[in-house]
C-alpha positions in Angstrom: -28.0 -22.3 2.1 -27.1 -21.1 5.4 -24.1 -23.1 5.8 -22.8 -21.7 2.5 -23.2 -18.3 4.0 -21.3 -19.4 7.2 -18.5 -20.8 5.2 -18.5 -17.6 2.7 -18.5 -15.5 6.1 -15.4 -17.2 8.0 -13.8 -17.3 4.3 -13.5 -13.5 4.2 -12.9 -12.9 8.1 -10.1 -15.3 7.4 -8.5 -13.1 3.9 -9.4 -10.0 6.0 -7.2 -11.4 8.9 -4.0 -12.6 6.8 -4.4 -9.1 5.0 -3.9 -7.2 8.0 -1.0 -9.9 9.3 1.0 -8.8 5.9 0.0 -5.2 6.9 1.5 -5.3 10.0 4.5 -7.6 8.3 5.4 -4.8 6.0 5.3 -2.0 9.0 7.4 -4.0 10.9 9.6 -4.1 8.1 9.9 -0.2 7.4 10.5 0.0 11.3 13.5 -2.2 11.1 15.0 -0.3 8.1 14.8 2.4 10.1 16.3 1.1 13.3 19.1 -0.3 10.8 19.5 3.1 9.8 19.7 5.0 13.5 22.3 2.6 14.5 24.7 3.1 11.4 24.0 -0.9 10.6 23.1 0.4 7.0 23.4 3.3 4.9 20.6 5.6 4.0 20.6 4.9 0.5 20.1 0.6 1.1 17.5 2.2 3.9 15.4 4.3 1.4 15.6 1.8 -1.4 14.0 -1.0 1.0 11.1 1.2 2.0 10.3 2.4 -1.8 9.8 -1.3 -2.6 6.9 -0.9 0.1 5.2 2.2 -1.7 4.4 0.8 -4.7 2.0 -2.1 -3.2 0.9 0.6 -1.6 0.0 2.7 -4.3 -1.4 0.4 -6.5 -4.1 -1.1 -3.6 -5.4 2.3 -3.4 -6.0 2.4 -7.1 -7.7 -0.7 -7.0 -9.7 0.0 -4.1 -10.9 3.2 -5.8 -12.0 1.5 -9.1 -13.7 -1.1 -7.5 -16.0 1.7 -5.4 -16.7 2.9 -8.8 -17.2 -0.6 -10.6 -19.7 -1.3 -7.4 -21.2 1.5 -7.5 -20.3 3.4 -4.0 -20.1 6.7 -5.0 -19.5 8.4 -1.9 -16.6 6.1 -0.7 -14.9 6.7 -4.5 -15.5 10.3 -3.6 -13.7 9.9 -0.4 -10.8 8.1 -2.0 -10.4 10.4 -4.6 -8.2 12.5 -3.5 -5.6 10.6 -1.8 -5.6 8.8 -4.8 -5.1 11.8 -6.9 -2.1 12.4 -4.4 -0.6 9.2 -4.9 -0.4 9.3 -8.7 1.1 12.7 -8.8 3.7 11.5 -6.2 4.6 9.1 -8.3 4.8 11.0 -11.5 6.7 14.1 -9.8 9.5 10.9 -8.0 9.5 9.5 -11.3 10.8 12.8 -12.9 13.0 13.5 -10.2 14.4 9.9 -10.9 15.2 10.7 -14.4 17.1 14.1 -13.2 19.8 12.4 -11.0 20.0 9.8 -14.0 21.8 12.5 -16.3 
């Protein structure tokens, strides 16, 4: 039994590690865009449209992390959450319309 709970342990360090290497992966990527951008190498539009791709990931992890503090039962970490997940989804609703503005 105990070397299942070893191996369960050092099976979630290890996700938690490569979770915060693609983390860091997807800032460094948002920090070249905008090197690219301060030295004219691309145009802001390409710039923007690289680091929107990051936002919805983003977005949707929160959501997740949210409902499962709800599913599990931790009611004052959903509280905590709440909000900025409240702030994310009208973000995206208010873009969204903004989107369909410029489209006419």
């Amino acid at each position: 039994m105990g070397s299942l709970f070893a191996w369960l342990l050092f099976f979630f360090i290890l996700i938690a590690l490569l979770a915060i290497v693609v983390y860091q992966l997807r800032v460094f990527v948002q920090l070249m865009c905008l090197a690219d951008l301060e030295f004219d190498y691309i145009n802001p539009y390409d710039s923007a449209s690289r680091i929107n791709k990051m936002v919805l990931p983003e977005y949707f992890t929160q959501g997740v992390l949210c409902l499962l503090y709800l599913i599990t039962g931790h009611w004052f970490m959903s509280l905590l959450s709440a909000p900025y997940l409240y702030y994310n989804v009208r973000l995206m609703i208010w873009s969204a319309l903004e989107e369909d503005e410029r489209d006419f």
